[in-house]
C-alpha positions as CSV (number, residue, x, y, z in Angstrom):
1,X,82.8,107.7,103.4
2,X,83.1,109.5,106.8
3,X,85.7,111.9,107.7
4,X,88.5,110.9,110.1
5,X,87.4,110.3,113.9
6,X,90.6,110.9,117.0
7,X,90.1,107.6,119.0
8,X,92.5,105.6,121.6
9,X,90.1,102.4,121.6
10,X,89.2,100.6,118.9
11,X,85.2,99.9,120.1
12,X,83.9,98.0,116.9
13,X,80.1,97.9,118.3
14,X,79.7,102.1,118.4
15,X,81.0,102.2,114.8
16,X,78.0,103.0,111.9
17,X,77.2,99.7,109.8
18,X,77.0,99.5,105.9
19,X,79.5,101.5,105.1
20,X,83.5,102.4,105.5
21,X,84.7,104.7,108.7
22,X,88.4,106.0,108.6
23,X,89.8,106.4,112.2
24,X,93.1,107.9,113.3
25,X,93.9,105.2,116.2
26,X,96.2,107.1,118.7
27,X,98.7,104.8,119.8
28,X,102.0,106.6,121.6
29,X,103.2,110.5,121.3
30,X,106.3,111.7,119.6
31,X,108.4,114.4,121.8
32,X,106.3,117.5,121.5
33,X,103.6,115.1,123.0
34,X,101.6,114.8,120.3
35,X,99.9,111.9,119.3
36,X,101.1,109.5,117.1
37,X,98.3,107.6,115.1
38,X,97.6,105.0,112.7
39,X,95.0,105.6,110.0
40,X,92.2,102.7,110.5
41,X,89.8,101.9,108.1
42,X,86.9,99.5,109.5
43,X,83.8,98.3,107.4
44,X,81.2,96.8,109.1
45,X,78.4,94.7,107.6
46,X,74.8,94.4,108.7
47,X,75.2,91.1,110.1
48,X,77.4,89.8,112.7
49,X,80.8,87.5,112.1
50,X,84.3,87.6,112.3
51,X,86.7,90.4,112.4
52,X,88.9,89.8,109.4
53,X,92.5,92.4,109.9
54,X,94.6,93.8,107.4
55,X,97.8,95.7,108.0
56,X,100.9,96.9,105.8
57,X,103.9,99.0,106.0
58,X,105.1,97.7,109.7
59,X,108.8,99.0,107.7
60,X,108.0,102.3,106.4
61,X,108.8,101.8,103.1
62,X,107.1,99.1,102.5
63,X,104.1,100.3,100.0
64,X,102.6,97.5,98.2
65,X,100.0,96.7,100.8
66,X,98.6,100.7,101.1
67,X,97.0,100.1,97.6
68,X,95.8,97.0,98.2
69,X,93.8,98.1,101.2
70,X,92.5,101.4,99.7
71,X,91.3,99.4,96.1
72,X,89.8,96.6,98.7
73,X,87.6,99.8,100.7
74,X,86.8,101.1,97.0
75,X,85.3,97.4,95.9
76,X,83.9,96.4,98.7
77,X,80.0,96.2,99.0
78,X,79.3,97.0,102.6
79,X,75.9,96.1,102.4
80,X,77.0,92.1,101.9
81,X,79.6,91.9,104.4
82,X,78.9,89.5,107.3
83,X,81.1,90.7,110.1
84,X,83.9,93.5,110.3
85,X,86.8,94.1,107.8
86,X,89.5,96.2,109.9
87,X,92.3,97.6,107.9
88,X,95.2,99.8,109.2
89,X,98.1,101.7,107.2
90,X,100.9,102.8,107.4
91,X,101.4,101.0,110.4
92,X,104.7,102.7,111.0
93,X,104.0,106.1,110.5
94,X,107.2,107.8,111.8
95,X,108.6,105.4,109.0
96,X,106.8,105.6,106.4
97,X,107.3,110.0,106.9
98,X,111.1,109.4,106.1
99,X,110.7,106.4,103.7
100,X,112.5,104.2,105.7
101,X,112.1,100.5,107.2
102,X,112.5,101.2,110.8
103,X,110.9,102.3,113.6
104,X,111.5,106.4,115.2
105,X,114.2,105.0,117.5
106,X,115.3,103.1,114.8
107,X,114.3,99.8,116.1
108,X,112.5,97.0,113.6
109,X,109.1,97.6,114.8
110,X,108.2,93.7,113.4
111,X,111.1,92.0,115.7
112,X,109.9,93.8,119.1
113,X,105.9,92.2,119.2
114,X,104.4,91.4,121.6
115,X,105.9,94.2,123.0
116,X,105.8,95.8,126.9
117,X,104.4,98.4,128.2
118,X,107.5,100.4,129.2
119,X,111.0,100.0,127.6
120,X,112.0,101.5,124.5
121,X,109.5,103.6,122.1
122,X,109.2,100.5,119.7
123,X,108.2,98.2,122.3
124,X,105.4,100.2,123.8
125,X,103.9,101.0,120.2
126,X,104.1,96.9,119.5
127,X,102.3,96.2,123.4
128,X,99.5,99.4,122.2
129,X,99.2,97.9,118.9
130,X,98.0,94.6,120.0
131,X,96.0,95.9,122.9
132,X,94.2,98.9,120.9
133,X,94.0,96.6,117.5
134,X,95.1,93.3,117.2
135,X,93.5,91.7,119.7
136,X,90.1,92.0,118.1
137,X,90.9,90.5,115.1
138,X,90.2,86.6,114.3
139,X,91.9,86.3,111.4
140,X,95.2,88.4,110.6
141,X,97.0,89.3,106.7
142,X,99.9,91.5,107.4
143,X,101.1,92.8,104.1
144,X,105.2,93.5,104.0
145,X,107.5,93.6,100.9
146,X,111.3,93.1,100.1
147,X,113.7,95.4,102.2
148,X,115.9,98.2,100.4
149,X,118.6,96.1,98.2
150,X,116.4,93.4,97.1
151,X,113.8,92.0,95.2
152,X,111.0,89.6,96.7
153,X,108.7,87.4,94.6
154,X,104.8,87.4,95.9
155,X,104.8,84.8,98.2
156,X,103.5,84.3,101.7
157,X,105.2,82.9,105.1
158,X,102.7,81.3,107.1
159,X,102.6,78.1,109.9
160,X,101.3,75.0,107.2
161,X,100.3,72.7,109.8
162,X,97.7,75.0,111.3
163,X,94.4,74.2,109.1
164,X,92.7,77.8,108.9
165,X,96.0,79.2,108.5
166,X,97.2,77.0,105.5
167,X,94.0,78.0,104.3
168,X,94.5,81.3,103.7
169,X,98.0,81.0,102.7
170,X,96.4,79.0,99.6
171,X,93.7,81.7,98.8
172,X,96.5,84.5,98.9
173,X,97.1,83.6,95.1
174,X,101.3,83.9,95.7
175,X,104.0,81.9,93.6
176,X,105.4,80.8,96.8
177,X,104.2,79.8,99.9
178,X,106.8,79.2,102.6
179,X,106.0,77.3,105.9
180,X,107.6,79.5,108.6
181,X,105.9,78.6,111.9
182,X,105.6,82.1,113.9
183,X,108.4,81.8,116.6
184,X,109.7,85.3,116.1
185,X,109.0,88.3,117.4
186,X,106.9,89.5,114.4
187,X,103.2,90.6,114.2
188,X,102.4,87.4,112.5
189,X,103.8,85.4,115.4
190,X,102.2,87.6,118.2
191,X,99.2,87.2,116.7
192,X,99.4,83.3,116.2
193,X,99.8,84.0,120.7
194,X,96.6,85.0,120.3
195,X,95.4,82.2,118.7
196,X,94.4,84.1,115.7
197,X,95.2,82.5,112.4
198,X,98.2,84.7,110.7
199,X,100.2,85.2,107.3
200,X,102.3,87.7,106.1
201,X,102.2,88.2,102.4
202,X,105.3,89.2,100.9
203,X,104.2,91.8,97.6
204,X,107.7,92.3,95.9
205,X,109.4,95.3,96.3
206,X,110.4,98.1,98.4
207,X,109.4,102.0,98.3
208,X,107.6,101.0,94.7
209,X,103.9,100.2,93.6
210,X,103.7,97.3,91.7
211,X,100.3,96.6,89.9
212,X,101.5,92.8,88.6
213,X,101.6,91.8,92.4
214,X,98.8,94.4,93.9
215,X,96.0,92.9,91.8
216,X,96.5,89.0,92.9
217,X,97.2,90.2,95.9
218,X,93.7,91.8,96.2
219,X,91.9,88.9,94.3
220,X,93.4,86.4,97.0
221,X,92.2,88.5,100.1
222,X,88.6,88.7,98.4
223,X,88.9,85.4,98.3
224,X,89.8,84.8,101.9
225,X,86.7,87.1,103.1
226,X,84.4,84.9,100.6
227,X,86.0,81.3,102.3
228,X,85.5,82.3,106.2
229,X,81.6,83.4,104.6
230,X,82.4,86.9,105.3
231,X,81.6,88.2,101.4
232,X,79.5,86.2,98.9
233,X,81.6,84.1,96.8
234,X,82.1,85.1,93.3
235,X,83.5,84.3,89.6
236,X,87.5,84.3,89.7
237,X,89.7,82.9,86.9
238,X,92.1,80.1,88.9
239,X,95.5,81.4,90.1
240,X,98.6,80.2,88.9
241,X,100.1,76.9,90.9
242,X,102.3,78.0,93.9
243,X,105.4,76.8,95.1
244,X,105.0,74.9,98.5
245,X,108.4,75.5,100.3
246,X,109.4,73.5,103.8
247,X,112.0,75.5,104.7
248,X,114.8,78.2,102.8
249,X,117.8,80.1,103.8
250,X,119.6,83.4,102.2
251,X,122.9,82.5,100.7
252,X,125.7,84.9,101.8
253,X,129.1,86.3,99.6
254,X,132.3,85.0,101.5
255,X,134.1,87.8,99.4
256,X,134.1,91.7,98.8
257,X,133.3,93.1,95.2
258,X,130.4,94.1,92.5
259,X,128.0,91.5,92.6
260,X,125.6,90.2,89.5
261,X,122.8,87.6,90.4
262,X,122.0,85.9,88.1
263,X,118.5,84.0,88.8
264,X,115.4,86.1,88.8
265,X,112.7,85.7,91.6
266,X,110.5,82.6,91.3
267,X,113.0,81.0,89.3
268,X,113.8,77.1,89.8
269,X,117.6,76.6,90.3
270,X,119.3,73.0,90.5
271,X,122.3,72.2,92.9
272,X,125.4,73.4,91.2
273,X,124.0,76.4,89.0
274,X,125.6,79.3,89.1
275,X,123.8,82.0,91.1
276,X,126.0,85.0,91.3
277,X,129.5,85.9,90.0
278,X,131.5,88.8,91.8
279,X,134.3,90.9,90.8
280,X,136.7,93.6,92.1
281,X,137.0,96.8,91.5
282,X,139.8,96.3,88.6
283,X,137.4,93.8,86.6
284,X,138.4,90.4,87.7
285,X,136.2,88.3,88.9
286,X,137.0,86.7,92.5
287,X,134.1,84.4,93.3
288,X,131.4,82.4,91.9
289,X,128.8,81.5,93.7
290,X,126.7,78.3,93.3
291,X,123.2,76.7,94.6
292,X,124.2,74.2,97.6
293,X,120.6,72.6,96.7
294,X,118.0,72.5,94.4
295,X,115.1,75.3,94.8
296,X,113.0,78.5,93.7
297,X,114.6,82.1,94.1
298,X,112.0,83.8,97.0
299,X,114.3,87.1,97.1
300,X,117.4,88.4,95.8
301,X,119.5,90.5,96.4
302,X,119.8,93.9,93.7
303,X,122.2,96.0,95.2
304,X,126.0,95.1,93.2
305,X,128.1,96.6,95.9
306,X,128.9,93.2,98.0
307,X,131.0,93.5,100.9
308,X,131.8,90.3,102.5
309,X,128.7,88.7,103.9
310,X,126.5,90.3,101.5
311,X,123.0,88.7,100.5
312,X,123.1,87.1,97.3
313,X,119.4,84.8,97.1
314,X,116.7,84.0,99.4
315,X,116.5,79.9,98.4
316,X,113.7,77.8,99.0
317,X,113.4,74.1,99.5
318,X,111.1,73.0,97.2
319,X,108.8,70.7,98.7
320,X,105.3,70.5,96.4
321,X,104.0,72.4,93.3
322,X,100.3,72.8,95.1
323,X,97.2,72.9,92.7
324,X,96.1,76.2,91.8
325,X,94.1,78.8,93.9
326,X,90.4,77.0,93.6
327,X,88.0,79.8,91.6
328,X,85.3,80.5,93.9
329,X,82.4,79.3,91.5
330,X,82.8,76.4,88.6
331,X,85.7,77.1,86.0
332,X,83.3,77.5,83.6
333,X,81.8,81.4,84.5
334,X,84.7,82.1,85.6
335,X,86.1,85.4,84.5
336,X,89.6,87.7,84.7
C-alpha cells in the first residue's frame, strides 16, 4: 500500500490502478489554519465501472464502520475489481479526536448536508464534502451506529421504493431494514439529490467495536460490490431473514426516575407488553411503560437515569419478514 498523499481534489483518473492508495482529502482548516482532512482510501481496478463510496464515523464516536473499511482494503483483490471502491474515515475528524458525536462547533455534521459554502464551520465541511467526495460516487453506504445512551440493532434505513436502493438494503445482511425515504438533511438524503442510490447502515453501538455486527456487515457490502458486477461473485452462506419495517417512532418517558427496559434489540413486542418500568430515587416505581403497537425493538435506550422525556425504545412497524440475503452462488458450495 502507498503512503499517504496531501490532496484538495479527489481526481480518481491520476490515481495508480491494482492496488489501494490512502489519501489525506483536505477539506476546511481549524484556527491555526491548518488543514483539516479526511483519510481516503480509493482502490481502483483495471477495468472501468462504477464508483462504489463507503463512509463512517460522520459522529465521532461512531466506530463500527472504521473496521469494516480497513478489513474490506485488507480482502480486497484489486486485480478483480471492475471500477473504483472509495472509502473515507473518520469522516468527522475533529470528532472522532475528542470521542464525541458532533461536529468542532458542535453542530450534527449529518443534519447540515448539503451544506453552503459560507455559514457556520459544519456547513461548509458538508458543501466540501460533497463537492471534493461525494459527488463522484454512484452508489453510497454510509456506515453510523447508536448514539451515546443507547443500543441499536444492525439494521439499515434506506428509501424502499427506489429499485437499486432496496437492493442494496437487502444485500446489507441487517435484522432490520427500515424504509426511511431521505428527506432530511443527512448524507444519505444529499446524496439521494444527487441521484445516487444511498443507505445508511446502522452497526450497533457507540465508541465500541463489535465483531458480531462488523463481520455481516462486511459480508453484505462484498456482496453489494459482487451485485452492481463490481467484484466476482462468490460462495456466502445465506443471511438470516430481516425485518422489513414501513415506518417506527422512539417511545418517550412522560415521568422522571431510573429507568429499566426491558426488550432487547431485535426483539418482537405485541401491543400492551411492558417495555420499561421506572422508579424514583426512594425505590418506588412511578411509571410503566407499554408498546402502543405491535413491532421489533430497532434501538433502546441504556442509560437508567430518565428525566422526563427520556428515550425508552426505537419501535418499528412490522411490515414483512423478507426472505434471506440470497448467497451469491447455489446454497449448495456455499460456505461461512
Amino acid at each position: 500500500m502507498s503512503g499517504p498523499r496531501h490532496v484538495d481534489r479527489l481526481d480518481l483518473e491520476e490515481l495508480p490502478s491494482g492496488q489501494p492508495v490512502r489519501l489525506w482529502l483536505e477539506v476546511v482548516h481549524d484556527a491555526m489554519g491548518m488543514p483539516l482532512e479526511v483519510p481516503v482510501i480509493v482502490v481502483r481496478g483495471p477495468k472501468s465501472g462504477p464508483v462504489f463510496g463507503v463512509t463512517a464515523a460522520v459522529h465521532g464516536n461512531e466506530l463500527n464502520g472504521l473496521p469494516v473499511i480497513h478489513r474490506l482494503v485488507e480482502r480486497i483483490d484489486a486485480s478483480k475489481l471492475r471500477g473504483t471502491l472509495v472509502m473515507a474515515a473518520p469522516v468527522n475528524v475533529p470528532g472522532f479526536h475528542r470521542n464525541a458525536r458532533r461536529f468542532v462547533d458542535q453542530r450534527d455534521l449529518n443534519t447540515m448536508f448539503p451544506g453552503r459554502p459560507d455559514g457556520h464551520a459544519s456547513h461548509v465541511f458538508a458543501h466540501r464534502l460533497l463537492d471534493r467526495l461525494v459527488r463522484h460516487f454512484d452508489y453510497l453506504v454510509d456506515l453510523h451506529t447508536a448514539s451515546f445512551g443507547r443500543e441499536n440493532s444492525l439494521y439499515v434505513r434506506a428509501d424502499m421504493r427506489d429499485p437499486p436502493t432496496a437492493e442494496l438494503a437487502k444485500l446489507a445482511r441487517p435484522q432490520i431494514i427500515l424504509h426511511n425515504p431521505p428527506s432530511d438533511r443527512t448524507l444519505r438524503g444529499a446524496a439521494a439529490e444527487l441521484d445516487i442510490p444511498a443507505i445508511t447502515v446502522e452497526i450497533g453501538d457507540p465508541q465500541v467495536l463489535q465483531p458480531k455486527y462488523i463481520k455481516p456487515t462486511l459480508t453484505g457490502i462484498r456482496s453489494m460490490l459482487a451485485e452492481v458486477d463490481m467484484l466476482p461473485k462468490r460462495a456466502v452462506a445465506p443471511g438470516p431473514p430481516p425485518t422489513l419495517c414501513k415506518a417506527s417512532r422512539w417511545i418517550y418517558t412522560d415521568h422522571g426516575g431510573l429507568l429499566s427496559v426491558m426488550p432487547q434489540v431485535n426483539e418482537f413486542v405485541a401491543e400492551g407488553d411492558l417495555l420499561a418500568r421506572q422508579r424514583d430515587v426512594f425505590g418506588d416505581v412511578v411509571r410503566e411503560y407499554h408498546a402502543p403497537y405491535s413491532g421489533v425493538v430497532i434501538g433502546r435506550s441504556t442509560n437508567p437515569v430518565g428525566q422526563t422525556g427520556a428515550r425508552i425504545v426505537h419501535l418499528g412497524r412490522v411490515t414483512d419478514v423478507l426472505p434471506p440475503p440470497p448467497s451469491e452462488v447455489p446454497p449448495e458450495t456455499a460456505e461461512d
